[in-house]
C-alpha positions in Angstrom: -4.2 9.6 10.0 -6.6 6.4 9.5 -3.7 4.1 9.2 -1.5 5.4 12.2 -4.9 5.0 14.5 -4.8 1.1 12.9 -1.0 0.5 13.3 -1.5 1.9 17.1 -4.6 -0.5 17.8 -3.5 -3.3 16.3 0.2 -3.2 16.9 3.3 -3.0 14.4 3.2 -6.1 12.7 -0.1 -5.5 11.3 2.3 -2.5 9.2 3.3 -5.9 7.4 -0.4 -5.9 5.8 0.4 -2.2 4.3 4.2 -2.9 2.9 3.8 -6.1 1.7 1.1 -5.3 -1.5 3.0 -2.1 -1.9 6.3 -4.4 -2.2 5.1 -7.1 -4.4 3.9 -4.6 -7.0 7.4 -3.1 -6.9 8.9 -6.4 -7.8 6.1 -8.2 -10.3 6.3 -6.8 -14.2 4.4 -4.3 -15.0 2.4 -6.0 -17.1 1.1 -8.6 -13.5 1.3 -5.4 -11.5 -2.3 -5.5 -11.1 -3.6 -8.6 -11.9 -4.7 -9.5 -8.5 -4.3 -13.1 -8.4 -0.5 -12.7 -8.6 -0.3 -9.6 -6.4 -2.3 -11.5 -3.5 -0.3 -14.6 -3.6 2.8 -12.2 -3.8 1.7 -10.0 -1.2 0.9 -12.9 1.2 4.7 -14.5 0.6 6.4 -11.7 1.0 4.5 -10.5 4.3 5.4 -14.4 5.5 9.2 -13.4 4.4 9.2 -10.4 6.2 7.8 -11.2 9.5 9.5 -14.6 9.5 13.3 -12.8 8.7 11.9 -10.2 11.8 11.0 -13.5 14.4 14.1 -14.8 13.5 15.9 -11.7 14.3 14.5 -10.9 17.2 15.4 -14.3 18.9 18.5 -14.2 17.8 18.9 -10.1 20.0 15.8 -10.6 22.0 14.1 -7.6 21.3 10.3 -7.5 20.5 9.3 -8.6 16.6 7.1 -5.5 16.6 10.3 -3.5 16.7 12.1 -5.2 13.9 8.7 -5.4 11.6 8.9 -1.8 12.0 12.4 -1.4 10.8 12.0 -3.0 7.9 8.8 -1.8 6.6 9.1 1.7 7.9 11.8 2.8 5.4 10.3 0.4 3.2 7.3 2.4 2.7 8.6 5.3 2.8 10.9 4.7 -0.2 7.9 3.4 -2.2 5.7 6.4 -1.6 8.3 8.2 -2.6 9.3 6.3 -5.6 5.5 6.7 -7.0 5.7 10.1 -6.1 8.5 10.9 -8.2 7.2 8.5 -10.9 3.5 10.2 -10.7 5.0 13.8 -11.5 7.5 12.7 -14.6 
């Protein structure tokens, strides 16, 4: 509830600042997982990737970034919950 009340204040491609830690601890080892110096730097890139890809995108159709951010992180999240979910009750 907390973080839909954000996403609707702040806008959609502030959504980028909840996928992209969740998505960089996906992809690091498990053993740099949580070491935060990695994760930050990781986190930071791949946000920059992500919203980057999305402006570039939406010049190319002309429809609003905030739609495309959403597109990509939307199912994005959703897949890692869900992943962590399924890993959490193995």
């Amino acid at each position: 509830m907390l973080t839909s009340a954000t996403v609707a204040v702040t806008g959609p491609i502030a959504f980028v600042g909840l996928v992209a830690p969740h998505l960089c601890r996906t992809l690091l080892p498990k053993h740099l997982a949580y070491e935060y110096r990695y994760v930050l730097f990781g986190s930071a890139l791949s946000g920059a990737v992500l919203v980057s890809l999305s402006d570039l995108l939406a010049n190319y159709q002309e429809i609003p970034v905030g739609i495309l951010c959403v597109l990509f992180g939307g199912p994005s999240l959703v897949w890692l919950i869900q992943s962590r979910y399924q890993q959490a009750s193995i």
